[in-house]
N, C-alpha and C positions, 0 to 999 in steps of 0.2 A: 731338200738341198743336200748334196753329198759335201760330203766332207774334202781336205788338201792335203799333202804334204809339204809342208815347203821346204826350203831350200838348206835348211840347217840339219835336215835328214842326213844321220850318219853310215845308214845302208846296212844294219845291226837284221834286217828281216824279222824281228818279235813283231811283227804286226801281217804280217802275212799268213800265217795259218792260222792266225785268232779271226781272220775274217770270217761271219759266216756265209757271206755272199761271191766270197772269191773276188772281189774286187780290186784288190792290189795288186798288183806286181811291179816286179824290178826292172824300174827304168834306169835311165842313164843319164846322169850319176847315180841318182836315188830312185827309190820305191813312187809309184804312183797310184792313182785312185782313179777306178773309170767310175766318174760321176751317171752312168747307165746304170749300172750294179749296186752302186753304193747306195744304203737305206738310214745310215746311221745306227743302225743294228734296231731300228724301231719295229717292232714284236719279238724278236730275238733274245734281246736285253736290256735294261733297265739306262747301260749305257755303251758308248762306242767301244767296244774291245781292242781295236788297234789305238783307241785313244787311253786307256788303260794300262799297255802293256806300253806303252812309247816309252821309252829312257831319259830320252831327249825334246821329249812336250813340242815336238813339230807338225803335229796333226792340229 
């Protein structure tokens, strides 16, 4: 199940080059997740890297 951003998303981008599947980008207003791409970073890493680097815990 992929992961979300919701709506408290500040648009800060620290979660977009930590994807390793390239699954975000910058929506309007905020960053979004294509649930296609998105693995949760499962074989990647231990845990979600955009969920990591968040500032703002909106993922």
């Amino acid at each position: 199940m992929a992961l979300k951003i919701f709506e408290d998303c500040v648009a800060c981008g620290a979660c977009e080059p930590v994807c390793p599947n390239q699954a975000i980008s910058e929506g309007d207003p905020f960053y979004v997740i294509d649930p296609e791409k998105c693995t949760e970073c499962v074989g990647f890493h231990d845990e979600p890297q955009c969920v990591s680097v968040c500032p703002v815990d909106c993922i």
